[in-house]
N, C-alpha and C positions, 0 to 999 in steps of 0.2 A: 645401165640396166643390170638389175643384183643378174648374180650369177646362181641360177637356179637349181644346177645339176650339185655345185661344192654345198648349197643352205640343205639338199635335201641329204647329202651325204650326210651332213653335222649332223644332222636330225635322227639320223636311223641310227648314227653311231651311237649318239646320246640315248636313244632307245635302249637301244640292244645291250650299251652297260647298265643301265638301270637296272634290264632285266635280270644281267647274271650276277649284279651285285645283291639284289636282295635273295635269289636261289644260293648265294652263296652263304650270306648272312644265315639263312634254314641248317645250310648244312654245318654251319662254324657252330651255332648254341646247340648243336644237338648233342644230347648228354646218352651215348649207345645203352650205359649202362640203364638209365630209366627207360628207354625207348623196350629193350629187354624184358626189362620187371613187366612191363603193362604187356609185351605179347604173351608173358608167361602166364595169365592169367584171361589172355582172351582179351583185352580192354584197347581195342582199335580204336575207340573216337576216343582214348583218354591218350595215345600218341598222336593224333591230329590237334586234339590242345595243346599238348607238348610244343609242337613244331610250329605253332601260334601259322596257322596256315590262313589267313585273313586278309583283308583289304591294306591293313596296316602296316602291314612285311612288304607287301608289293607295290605301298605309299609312292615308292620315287617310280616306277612304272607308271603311273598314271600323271604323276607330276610332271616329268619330260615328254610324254604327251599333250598335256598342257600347251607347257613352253610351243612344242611345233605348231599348236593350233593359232599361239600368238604370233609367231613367226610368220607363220601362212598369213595372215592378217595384215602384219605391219606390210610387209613383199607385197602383195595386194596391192595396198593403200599405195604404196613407192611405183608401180607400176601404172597408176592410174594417174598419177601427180600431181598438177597445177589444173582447177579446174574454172574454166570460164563462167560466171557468172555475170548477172545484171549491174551489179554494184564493184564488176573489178573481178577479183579471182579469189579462190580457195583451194585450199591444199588439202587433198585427202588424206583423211584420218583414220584411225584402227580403236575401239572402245571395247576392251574385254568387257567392261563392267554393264553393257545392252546386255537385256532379258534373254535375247536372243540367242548372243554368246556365251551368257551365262549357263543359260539351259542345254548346250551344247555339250558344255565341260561334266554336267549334271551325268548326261546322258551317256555321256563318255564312259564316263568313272562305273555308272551304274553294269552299263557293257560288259566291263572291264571285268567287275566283281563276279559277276555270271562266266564269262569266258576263259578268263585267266584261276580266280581264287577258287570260286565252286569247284571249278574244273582241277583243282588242287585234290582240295578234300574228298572230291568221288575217287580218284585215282588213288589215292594211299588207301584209302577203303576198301576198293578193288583188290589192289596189291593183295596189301596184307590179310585180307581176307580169305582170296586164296589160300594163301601161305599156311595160314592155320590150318585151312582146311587140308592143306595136302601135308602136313605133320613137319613142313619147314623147322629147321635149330631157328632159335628166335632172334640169335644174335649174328646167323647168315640173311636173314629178314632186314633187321635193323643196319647192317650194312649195306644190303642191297637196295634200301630206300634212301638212305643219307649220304651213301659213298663210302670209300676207303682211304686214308691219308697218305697223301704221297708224299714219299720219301724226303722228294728233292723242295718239292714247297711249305712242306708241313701242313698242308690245307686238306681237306675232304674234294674227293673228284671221284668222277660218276654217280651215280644213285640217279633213282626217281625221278625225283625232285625237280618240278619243270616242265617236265612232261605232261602229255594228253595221258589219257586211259590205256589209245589203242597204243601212241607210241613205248608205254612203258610196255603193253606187251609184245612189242616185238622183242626188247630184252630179255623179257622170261622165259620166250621161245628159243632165240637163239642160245640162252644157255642148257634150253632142255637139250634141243640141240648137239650142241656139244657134246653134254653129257653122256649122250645115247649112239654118239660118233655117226648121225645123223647128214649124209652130205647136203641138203637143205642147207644149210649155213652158207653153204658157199652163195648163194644167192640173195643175201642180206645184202641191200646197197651202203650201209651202215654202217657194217664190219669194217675194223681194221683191218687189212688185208698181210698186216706183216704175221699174224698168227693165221695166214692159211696153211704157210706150212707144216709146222706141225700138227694140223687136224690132219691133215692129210696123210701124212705120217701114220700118225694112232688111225687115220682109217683103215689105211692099208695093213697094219702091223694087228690091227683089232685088240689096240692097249688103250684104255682111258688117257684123255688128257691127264694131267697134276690138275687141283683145283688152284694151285697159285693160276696157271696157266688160264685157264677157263675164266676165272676171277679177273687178270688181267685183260683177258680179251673183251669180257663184256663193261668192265670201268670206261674201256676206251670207245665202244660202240655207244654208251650212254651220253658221254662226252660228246662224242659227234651227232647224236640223237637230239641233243640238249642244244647244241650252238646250231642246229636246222632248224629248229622249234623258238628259238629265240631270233634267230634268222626273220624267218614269216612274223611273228608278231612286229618285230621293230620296222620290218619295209612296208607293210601293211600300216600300221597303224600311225607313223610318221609322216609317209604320206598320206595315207587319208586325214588328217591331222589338219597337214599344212593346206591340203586342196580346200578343205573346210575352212578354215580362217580366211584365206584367199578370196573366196566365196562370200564368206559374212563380210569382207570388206568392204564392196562394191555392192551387197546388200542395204548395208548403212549408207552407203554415200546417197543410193536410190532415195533410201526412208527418208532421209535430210530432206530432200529435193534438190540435191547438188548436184543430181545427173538424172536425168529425164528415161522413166521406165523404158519407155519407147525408142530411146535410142541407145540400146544397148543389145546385143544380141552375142550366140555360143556357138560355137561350133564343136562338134564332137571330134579330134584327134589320135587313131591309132596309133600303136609303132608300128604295124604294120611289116612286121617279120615273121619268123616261121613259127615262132611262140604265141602270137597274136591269138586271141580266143575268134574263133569263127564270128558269136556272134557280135564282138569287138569291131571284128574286120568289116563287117555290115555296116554299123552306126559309123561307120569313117564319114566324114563332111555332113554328119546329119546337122543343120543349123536349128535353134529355137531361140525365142526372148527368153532372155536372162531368167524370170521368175517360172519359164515352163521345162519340164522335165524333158530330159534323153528318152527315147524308145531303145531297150539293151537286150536283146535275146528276151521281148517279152514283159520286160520291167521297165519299170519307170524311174530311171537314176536323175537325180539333178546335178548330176557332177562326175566322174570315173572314181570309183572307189566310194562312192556313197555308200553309208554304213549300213541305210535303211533297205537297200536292195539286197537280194539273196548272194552266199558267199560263192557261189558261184561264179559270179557278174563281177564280185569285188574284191577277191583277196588275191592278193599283189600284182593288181592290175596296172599296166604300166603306159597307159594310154591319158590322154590329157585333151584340158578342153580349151580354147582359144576364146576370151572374153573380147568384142569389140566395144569401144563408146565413139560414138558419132557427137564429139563438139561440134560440129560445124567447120568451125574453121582448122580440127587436125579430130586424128582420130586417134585414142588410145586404146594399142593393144596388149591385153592385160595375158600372159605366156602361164599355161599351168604348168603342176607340177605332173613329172609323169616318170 
């Protein structure tokens, strides 16, 4: 029996570097000094070209999602294994290249582009929109969108970059924040906490931070802001990935006629601990045939983490469904990912 818990580990790792390698790539071509020329003039979508913020920067993101959905697939297929037939036996199979799977990868990608890239380009919009408008230096703008080089790696870290809309404004805030020796800060779950002390300090003493100091504090909140934000896409989307391939596999073997509609049936699986979403904790043992949906707080999921259900219902859900097939003479039980 694959080992489910290590295939989904690899998955989300694979994710998750994907992810910060191409945030990285944005931040390594960024040239401050043009990023500068275009705020000095006002020209926000001409740094969003710049930073080539597009499906094609974020190429290996959707690519290692791929891979998981094939992964989920083949695991599937391996799980189901030798299957009885008229004429003798057959060994289930995994075909990226059905309409079905293919349209999946479509759908994926298409997802992706809205969720991840769009969500790029509104954000540095936002950003530096502001910026302008509150009389931001343009080359504290352009750093605060790309990063600052550190020292010790020679690479750009913190900035933007990566981030949702709301989460880059938590950075803006906590540096107004600071600035204004605002004790609010302290209640950022985000913050580095090795720079509470000296806020606290300049609170008490009522002296501004240094802006090395302030500079420092928010590179490293954005850093932690960025690897939460990469965090959620990679466990998210790796699983639902592979639960997805897992699914089309035992789909296909259906469409074949290598496994009979009828003798297949799902169970819905909680984790059932104190994180468990309520309405999670409900759908526990709810049983349907294979081709009928979950009932999930209202929605109709055909899997946990189905993509089509509200984010609600499915982002980093960690419940799993249990696939039965009734051969007759044994029964294969097909283990999801959770």
């Amino acid at each position: 029996m694959a080992d489910l818990k290590k295939i989904q580990a690899e998955r989300e790792r694979a994710v998750l570097r994907a992810f910060r390698d191409s945030v990285q790539s944005i931040r390594d071509q960024a040239t401050i000094q043009e990023i500068v020329r275009l705020l000095e003039v006002g020209n926000v979508e001409g740094v969003i070209t710049l930073l080539q913020l597009d499906d094609a920067t974020f190429q290996p993101v959707t690519e290692a999602i791929r891979q998981s959905y094939i992964t989920g697939g083949i695991t599937g297929a391996a799980q189901v294994g030798v299957i009885p037939v008229a004429t003798g036996t057959l060994v289930a199979r995994f075909n990226i290249r059905l309409p079905r799977a293919e349209a999946w990868i479509s759908s994926m990608s298409s997802r992706m582009i809205t969720e991840v890239f769009v969500e790029q380009q509104a954000m540095v919009r936002s950003v530096l929109t502001d910026a302008l408008a509150a009389g931001a230096n343009p080359r504290s703008s352009a750093l605060d969108l790309v990063g600052r080089v550190d020292r010790q790696t020679r690479k750009r870290s913190g900035g933007f970059i990566g981030m949702t809309e709301k989460q880059a404004q938590w950075s803006v805030n906590a540096r107004q924040e600071m600035q204004d020796l605002n004790p609010n800060y302290l209640t950022r779950a985000l913050r580095d906490k090795r720079f509470d002390a000296p806020f606290k300090k300049a609170v008490r003493d009522g002296n501004p931070m240094r802006s090395a100091q302030i500079d420092a504090a928010i590179t490293q909140m954005q850093n932690r802001t960025l690897r939460y934000r990469g965090e959620v896409i990679s466990r998210t989307e790796s699983i639902n990935a592979l639960r997805a391939g897992q699914v089309e596999s035992i789909a296909q073997a259906i469409d074949t006629g290598e496994v009979g509609e009828g003798e297949t049936t799902k169970e819905w699986d909680s984790s059932g601990d104190a994180r468990t979403r309520p309405t999670h904790a409900i759908a526990d043992g709810q049983k349907r045939a294979f081709d009928q949906p979950f009932s999930v707080g209202g929605s109709a999921l055909m899997y946990p983490g189905d993509p089509s259900g509200p984010a609600a219902e499915t982002i980093q859900c960690r419940c799993i469904q249990v696939v039965e097939i009734d051969f007759g003479a044994r029964v294969a039980k097909v283990e999801g990912f959770g």
